[in-house]
Every structure is written in C-alpha cells, then in structure tokens.
N, C-alpha and C positions, 0 to 999 in steps of 0.2 A: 423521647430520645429518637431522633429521626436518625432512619438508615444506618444501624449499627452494626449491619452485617457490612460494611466499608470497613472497619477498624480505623476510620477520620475521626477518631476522640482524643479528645488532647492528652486525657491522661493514656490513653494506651499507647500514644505514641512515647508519650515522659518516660513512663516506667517498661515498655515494650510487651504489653498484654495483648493477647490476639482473639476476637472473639469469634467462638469456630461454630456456635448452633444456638441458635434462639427462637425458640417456638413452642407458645402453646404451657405457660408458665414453667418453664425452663429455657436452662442457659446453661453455655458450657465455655468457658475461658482456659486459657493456655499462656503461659510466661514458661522459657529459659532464665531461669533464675543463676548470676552469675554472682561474682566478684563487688559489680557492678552494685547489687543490691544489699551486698554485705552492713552489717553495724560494726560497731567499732570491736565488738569481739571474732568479726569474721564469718559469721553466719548470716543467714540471709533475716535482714529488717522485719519484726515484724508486723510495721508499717505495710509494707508492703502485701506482706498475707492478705491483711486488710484493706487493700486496696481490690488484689483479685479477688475475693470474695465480696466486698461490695459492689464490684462490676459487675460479678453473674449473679448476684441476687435483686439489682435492681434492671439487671436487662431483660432476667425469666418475669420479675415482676410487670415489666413495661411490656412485654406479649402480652397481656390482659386486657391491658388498658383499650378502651372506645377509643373513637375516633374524636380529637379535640379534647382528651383527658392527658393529663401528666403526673406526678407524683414527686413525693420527697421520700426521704428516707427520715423515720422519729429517732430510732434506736439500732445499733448495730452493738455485737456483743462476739467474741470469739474467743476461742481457748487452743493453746497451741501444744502438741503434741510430740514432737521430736523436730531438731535442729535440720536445716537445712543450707548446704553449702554451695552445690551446684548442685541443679538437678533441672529437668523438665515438670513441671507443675502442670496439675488438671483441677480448675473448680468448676461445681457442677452445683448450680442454684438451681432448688427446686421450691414454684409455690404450694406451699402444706393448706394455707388457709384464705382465701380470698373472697373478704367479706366485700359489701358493697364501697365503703370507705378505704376499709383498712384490711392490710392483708399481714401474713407471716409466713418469713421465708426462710427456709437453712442449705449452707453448703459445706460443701465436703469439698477438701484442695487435697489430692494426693500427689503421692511421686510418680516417676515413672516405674516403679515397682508395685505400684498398687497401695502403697504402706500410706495412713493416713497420717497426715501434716498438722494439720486443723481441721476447727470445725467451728462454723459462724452461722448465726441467726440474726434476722435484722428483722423490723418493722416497719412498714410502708405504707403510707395515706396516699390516696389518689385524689388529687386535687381537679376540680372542673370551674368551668365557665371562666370568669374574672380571674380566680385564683388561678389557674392552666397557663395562662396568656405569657407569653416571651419568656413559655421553659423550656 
C-alpha cells in the first residue's frame, strides 16, 4: 500500500474513511457514519463496518511489511455489537501476531462515546518477490 497517510484510496474516498495513524503494526481509521451509509432498515451497513475494519487491519498489517513485500487478506471475520445510526466511528487495528508469512490481526471500531460497535479479526499473508509485483 503506498503512501496511505494521503487518504488517495479509492475506497476511502467511496465510502469517506480517513486514515489518521499508521505505524509500527497499528492503524487507526475514522468515518462520520451518516444516512448515507444506512441499509434498508436505516442503520448504518454492516458492510461498511467491514470495510473500516478491513482498512485498519490491513494498513497496521502493511507497517510490517520490508521493503518490495505486499500482502493479501485470507480471512476476515466480525461480530457486531450495537446499531449505529450516525455517529463518528474509530477503528483501531492492532497486529497480535506476525509471523514470517502470515500474520493476525484484530480491531476494535467504537463511537464517539467510547461504547464498542464491533469487533473484527482478519488474517493476512505477505506475499514477496514475483508474487508482490503490481500490488
């Protein structure tokens, strides 16, 4: 992921996620969750959840990585905790495990009251050499 402290990713521009710290196997993401993100019962997507949690778990992931290394995501897994309608959201991806391949990572998306939203784990391979190339 080059230069993701710009927020020029197409999905944070789609969905309006901002990424505000990334260093050192963490990351930290912020969306104003509106209307805008609503499902059809008016609460916010949980697509969406999972969209800001997959951004700060593979941005804290991508602080890892060498130099010429890239990665994918295997497995993403979440569980959602109370509805949200509008609010200011915080995910906070932190790597737990980072092995030489494969790593595991979990975040926390809260309100701006502190009250937790979700809660996501993902799994991620770092991919090198031939495999790396035009990620």
């Amino acid at each position: 992921m080059a230069h993701p402290e710009t927020n020029d990713i197409p999905v944070a521009r789609l969905i309006g996620f901002e990424a505000k710290e990334i260093a050192d196997g963490r990351a930290v993401v912020t969306l104003a969750a509106g209307q805008q993100h609503a499902n059809p019962m008016g609460t916010l997507h949980g697509g969406i959840l999972c969209d800001i949690a997959d951004a700060a778990m593979g941005m804290a992931f991508s602080s890892t990585l060498a130099p010429g290394e890239s990665f994918t995501t295997i497995e993403l897994k979440i569980n959602f905790f109370r509805p949200v309608w509008e609010a200011r959201l915080r995910a906070e991806g932190k790597v737990v495990r980072r092995g030489t391949t494969i790593g595991y990572i979990e975040c926390e998306i809260t309100d701006e009251g502190g009250r937790l939203v979700a809660k996501a784990s993902s799994t991620c391979m770092a991919l090198r050499g031939e495999r790396a190339k035009g990620r």
